[in-house]
DRENDO-1510 file (C-alpha; in Angstrom, 1 decimal, always signed):
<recs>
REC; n; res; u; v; w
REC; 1; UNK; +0.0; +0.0; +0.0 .
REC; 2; UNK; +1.0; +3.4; -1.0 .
REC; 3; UNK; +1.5; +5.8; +2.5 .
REC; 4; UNK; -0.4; +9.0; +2.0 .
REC; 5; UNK; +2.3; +10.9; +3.2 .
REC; 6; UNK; +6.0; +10.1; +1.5 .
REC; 7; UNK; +8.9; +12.0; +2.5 .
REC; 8; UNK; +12.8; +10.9; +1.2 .
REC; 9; UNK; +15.9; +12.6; +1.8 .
REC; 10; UNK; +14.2; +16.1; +2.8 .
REC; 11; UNK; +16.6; +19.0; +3.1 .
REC; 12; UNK; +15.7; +22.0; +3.2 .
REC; 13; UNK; +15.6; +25.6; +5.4 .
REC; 14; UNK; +15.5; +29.5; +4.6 .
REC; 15; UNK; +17.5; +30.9; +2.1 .
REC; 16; UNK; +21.0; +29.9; +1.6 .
REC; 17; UNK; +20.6; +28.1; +4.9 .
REC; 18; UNK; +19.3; +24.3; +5.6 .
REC; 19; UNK; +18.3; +23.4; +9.1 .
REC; 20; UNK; +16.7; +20.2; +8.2 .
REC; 21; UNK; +19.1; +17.4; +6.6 .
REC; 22; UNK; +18.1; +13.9; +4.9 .
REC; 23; UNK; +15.3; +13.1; +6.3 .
REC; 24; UNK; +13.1; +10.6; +5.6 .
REC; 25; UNK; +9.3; +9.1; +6.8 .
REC; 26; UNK; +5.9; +7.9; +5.9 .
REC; 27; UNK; +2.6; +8.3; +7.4 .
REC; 28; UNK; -0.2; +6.1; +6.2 .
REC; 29; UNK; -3.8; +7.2; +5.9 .
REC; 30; UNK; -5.1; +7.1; +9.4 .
REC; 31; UNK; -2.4; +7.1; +11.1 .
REC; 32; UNK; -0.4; +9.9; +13.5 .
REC; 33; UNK; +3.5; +11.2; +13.5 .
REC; 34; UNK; +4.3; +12.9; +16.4 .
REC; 35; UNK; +7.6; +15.0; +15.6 .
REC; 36; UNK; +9.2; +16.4; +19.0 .
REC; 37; UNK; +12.5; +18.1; +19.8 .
REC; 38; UNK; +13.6; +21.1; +21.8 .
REC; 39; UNK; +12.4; +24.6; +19.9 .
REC; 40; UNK; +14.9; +25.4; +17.2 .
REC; 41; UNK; +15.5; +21.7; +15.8 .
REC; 42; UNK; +13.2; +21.8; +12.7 .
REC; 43; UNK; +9.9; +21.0; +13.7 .
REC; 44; UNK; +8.1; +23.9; +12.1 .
REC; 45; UNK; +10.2; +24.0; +9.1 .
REC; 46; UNK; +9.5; +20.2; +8.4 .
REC; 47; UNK; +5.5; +21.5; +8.8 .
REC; 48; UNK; +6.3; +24.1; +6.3 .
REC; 49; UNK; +8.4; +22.2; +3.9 .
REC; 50; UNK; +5.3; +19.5; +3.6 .
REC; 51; UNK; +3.0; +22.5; +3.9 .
REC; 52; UNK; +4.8; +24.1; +0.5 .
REC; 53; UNK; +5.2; +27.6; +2.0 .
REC; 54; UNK; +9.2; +27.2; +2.0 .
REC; 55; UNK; +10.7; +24.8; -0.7 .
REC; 56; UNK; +13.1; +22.2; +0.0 .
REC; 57; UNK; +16.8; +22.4; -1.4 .
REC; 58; UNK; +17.0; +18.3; -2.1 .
REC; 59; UNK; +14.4; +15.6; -1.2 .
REC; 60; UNK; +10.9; +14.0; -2.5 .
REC; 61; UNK; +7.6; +14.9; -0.9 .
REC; 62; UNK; +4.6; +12.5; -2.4 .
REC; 63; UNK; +1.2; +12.9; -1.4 .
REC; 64; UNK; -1.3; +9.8; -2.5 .
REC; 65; UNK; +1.3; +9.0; -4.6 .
REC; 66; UNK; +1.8; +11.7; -7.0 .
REC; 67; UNK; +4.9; +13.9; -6.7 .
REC; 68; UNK; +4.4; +17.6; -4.9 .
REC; 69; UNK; +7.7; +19.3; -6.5 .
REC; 70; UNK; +7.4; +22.9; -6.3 .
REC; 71; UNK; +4.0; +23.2; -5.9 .
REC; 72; UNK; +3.1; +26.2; -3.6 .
REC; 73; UNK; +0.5; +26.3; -0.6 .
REC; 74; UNK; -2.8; +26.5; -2.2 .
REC; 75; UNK; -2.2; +23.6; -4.5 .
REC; 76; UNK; -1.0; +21.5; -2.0 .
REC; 77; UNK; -4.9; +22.6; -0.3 .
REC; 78; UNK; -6.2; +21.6; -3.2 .
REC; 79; UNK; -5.1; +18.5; -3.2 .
REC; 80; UNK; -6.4; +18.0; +0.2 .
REC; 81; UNK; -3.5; +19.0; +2.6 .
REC; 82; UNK; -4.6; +21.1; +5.9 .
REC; 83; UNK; -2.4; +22.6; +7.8 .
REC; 84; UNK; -2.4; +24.9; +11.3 .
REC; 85; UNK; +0.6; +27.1; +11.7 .
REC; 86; UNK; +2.4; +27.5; +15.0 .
REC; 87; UNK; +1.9; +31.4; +15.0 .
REC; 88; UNK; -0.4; +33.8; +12.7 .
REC; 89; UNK; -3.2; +31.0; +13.2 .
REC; 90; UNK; -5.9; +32.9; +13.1 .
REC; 91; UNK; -6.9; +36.3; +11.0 .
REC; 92; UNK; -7.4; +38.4; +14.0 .
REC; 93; UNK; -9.6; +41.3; +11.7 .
REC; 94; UNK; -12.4; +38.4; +11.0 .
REC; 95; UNK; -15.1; +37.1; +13.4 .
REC; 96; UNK; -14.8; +33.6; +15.3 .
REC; 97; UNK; -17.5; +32.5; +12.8 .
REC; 98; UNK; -16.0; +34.3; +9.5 .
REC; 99; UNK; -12.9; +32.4; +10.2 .
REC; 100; UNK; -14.7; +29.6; +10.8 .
REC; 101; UNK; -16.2; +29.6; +7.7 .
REC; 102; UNK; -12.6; +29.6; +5.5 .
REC; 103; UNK; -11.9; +26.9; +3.3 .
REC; 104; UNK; -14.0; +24.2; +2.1 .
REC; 105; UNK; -15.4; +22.8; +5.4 .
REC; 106; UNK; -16.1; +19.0; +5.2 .
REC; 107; UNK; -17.7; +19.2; +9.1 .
REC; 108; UNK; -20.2; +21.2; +11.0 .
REC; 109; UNK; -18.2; +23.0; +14.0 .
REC; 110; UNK; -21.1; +21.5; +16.4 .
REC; 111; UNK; -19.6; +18.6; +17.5 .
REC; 112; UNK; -16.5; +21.2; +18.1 .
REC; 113; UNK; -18.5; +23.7; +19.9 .
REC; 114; UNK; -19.8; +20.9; +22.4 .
REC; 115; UNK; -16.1; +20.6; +23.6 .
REC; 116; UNK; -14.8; +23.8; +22.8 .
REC; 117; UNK; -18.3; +26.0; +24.0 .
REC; 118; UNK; -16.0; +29.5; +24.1 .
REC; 119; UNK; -16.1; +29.6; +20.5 .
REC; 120; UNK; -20.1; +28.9; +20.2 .
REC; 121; UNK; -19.9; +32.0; +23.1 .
REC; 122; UNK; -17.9; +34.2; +20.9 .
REC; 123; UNK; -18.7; +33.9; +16.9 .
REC; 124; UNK; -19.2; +37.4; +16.6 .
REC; 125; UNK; -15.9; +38.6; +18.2 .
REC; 126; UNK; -13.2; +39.3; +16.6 .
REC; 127; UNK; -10.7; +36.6; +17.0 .
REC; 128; UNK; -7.9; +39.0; +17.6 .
REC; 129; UNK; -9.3; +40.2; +20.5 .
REC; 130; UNK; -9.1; +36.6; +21.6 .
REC; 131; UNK; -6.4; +35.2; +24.2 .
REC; 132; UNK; -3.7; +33.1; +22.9 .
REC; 133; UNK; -4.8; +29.9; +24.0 .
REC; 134; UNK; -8.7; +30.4; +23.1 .
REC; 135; UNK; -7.0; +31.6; +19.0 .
REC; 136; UNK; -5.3; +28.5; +19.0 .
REC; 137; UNK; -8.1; +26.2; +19.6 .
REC; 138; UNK; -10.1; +28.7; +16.7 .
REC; 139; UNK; -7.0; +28.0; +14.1 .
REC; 140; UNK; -7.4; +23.9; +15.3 .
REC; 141; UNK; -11.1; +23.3; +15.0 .
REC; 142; UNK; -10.8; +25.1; +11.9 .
REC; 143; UNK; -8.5; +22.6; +10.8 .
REC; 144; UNK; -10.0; +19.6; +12.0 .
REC; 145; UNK; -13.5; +21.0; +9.7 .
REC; 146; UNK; -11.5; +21.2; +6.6 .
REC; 147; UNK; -12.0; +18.6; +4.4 .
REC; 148; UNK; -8.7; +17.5; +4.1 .
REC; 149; UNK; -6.6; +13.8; +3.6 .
REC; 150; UNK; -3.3; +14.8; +5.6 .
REC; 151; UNK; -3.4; +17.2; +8.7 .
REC; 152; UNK; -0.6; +19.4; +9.9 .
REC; 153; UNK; -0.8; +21.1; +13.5 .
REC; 154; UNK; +2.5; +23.0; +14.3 .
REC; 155; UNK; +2.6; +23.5; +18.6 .
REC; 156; UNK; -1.5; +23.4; +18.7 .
REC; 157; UNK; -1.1; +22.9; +22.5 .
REC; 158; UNK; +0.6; +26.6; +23.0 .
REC; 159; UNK; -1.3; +28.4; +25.5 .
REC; 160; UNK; -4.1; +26.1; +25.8 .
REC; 161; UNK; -5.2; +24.4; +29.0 .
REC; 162; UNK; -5.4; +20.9; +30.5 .
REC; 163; UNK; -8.6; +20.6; +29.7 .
REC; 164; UNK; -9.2; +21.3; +26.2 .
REC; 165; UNK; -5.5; +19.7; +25.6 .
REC; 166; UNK; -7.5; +16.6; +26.1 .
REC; 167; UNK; -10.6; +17.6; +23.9 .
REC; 168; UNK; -8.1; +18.1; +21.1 .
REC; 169; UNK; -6.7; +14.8; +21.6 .
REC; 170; UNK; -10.6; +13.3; +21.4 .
REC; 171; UNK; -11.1; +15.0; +17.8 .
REC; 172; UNK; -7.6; +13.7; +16.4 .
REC; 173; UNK; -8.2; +10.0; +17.3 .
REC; 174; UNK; -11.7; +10.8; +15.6 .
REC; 175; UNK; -9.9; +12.0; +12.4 .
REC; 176; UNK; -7.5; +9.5; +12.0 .
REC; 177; UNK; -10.4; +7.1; +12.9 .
REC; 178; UNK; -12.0; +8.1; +9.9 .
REC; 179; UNK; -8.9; +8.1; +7.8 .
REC; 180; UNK; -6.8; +11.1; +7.7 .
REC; 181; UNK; -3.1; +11.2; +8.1 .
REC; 182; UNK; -2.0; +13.5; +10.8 .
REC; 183; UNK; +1.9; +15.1; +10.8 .
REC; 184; UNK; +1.9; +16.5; +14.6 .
REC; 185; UNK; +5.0; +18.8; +16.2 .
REC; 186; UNK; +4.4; +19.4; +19.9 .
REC; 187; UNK; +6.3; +19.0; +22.7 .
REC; 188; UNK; +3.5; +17.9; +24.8 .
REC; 189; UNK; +4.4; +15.0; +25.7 .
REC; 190; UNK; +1.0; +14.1; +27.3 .
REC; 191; UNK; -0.4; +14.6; +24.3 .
REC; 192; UNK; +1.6; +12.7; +22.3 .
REC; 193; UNK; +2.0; +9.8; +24.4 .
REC; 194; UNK; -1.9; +9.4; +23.9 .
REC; 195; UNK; -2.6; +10.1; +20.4 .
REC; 196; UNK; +0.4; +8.9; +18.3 .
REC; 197; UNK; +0.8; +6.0; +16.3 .
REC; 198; UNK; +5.1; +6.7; +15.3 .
REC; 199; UNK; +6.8; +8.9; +16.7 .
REC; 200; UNK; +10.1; +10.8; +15.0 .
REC; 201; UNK; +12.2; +12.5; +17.2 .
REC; 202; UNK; +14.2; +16.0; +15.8 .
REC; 203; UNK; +17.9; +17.2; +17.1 .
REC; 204; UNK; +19.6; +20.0; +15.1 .
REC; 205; UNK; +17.7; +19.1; +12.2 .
REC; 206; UNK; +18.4; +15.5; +12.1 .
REC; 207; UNK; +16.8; +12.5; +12.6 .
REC; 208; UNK; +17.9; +11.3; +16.3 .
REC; 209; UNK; +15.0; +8.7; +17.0 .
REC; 210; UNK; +12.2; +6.8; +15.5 .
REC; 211; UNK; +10.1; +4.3; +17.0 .
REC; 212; UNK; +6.2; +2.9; +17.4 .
REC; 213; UNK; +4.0; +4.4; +19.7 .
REC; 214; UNK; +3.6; +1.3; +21.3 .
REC; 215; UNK; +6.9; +0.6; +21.7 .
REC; 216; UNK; +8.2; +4.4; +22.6 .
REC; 217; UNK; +8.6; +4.9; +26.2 .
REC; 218; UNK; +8.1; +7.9; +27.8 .
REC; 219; UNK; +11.9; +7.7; +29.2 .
REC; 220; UNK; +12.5; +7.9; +25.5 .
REC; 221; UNK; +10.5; +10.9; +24.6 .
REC; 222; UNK; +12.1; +13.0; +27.2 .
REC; 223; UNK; +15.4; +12.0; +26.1 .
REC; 224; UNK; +15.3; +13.7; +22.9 .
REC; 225; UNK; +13.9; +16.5; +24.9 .
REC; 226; UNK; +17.1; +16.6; +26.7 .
REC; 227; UNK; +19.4; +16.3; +23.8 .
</recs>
C-alpha cells in the first residue's frame, strides 16, 4: 500500500541556509506522527516544507502517490493538505465564525462547539481580541473542519489548557479514525504519548529517534527532549 504521506531525503531551510538534513518518513492514511525536539531543531520547518510555503533544497515529498515538487501552498490545499501554523493561526480582523467559515469545510463545527463552548460564546468577536490559547483552539477546530486527507498542526497545544489539551486529543483520534493522516509537532508529551501512532524525534535538524508508539517509552520521549 502506497502511505499517504512520502517524505525521502528532505533538506531544506531558509534561504542559503538548511536546518533540516536527509530526512526521511511515511505516514499512512489514518495514522499519526508525532515529531518532537527542543524549539529550534526543525519541527516547524519540516511542517512548512510538507506544507509548501518554503521549498526544500533536495528531497521528494509525495502525497497519495503523486509527486508535490514545487507546488506552492494553495495547491497542495487543493489537493487535500490542511495545515495549522504554529503562530499567525488565526486572521485576527475576521469574526470567530468568518474564520470559521474559511476553506472548504467537510464538518459542521457542532460537534467542536460541544467541547470547545468558548467559540459557540464568541462567533461574533473578533478573533484577535481573543487570548492566545482560546485563537489556537479557533485556528485547530478550523482545521480539524476542513476537508482534508493529511493534517498538519505545528505546537497546537501553545497556550491552551489541561482541559481542552485533552478535547483536542478526542477529535484527532476521531480524524485519523475516519482516515486522515496527521503530521503533529508538539512538545506535549502528554499529548503525544496518547494520540500517536510513530513517533520521529528532531535534534539539530536531524533525525535522532524513530520508534512505534507502542513501543516508545516515555523515558524515550524526554530523552530527545534533553538532547
Amino acid at each position: 500500500m502506497t502511505a499517504l504521506l512520502e517524505i525521502e531525503g528532505l533538506t531544506g531551510g531558509y534561504q542559503d541556509t538548511n536546518v533540516l538534513f536527509e530526512i526521511s518518513v511515511e505516514i499512512e492514511a489514518g495514522s499519526l506522527l508525532g515529531v518532537l525536539g527542543r524549539n529550534g531543531v526543525g519541527k516547524t520547518t519540516l511542517a512548512r516544507l510538507v506544507q509548501g510555503e518554503i521549498k526544500a533544497s533536495q528531497g521528494d515529498i509525495r502525497f497519495d502517490g503523486q509527486p508535490m515538487g514545487n507546488q506552492p501552498a494553495h495547491a497542495r490545499r487543493h489537493m487535500g493538505v490542511g495545515y495549522m501554523p504554529q503562530t499567525a493561526m488565526v486572521f485576527d480582523d475576521l469574526t470567530v465564525q468568518e474564520n470559521l467559515s474559511l476553506g472548504s469545510s467537510g464538518k459542521p463545527p457542532d460537534r467542536y462547539f460541544d467541547l470547545f463552548p468558548r467559540l459557540a460564546e464568541r462567533l461574533k468577536q473578533p478573533a484577535g481580541t481573543m487570548s492566545g490559547g482560546e485563537r489556537k483552539i479557533l485556528s485547530f477546530v478550523r482545521t480539524m473542519i476542513e476537508d482534508t486527507k493529511l493534517i498538519i498542526l505545528d505546537e497546537p497545544t501553545e497556550g491552551v489548557q489541561p482541559e481542552n489539551i485533552n478535547h483536542m486529543a478526542d477529535c484527532l483520534r476521531e480524524r485519523v479514525a475516519e482516515g486522515a493522516g496527521v503530521l503533529l509537532c508538539e512538545q506535549n508529551l502528554n499529548l503525544l504519548s496518547d494520540v500517536a501512532d510513530w513517533f520521529l524525534g528532531l535534534d539539530s535538524g536531524r533525525v535522532t529517534m524513530t520508534g512505534s508508539g507502542n513501543m516508545t517509552t516515555r523515558k524515550d520521549l524526554n530523552a530527545v527532549l534533553s538532547l
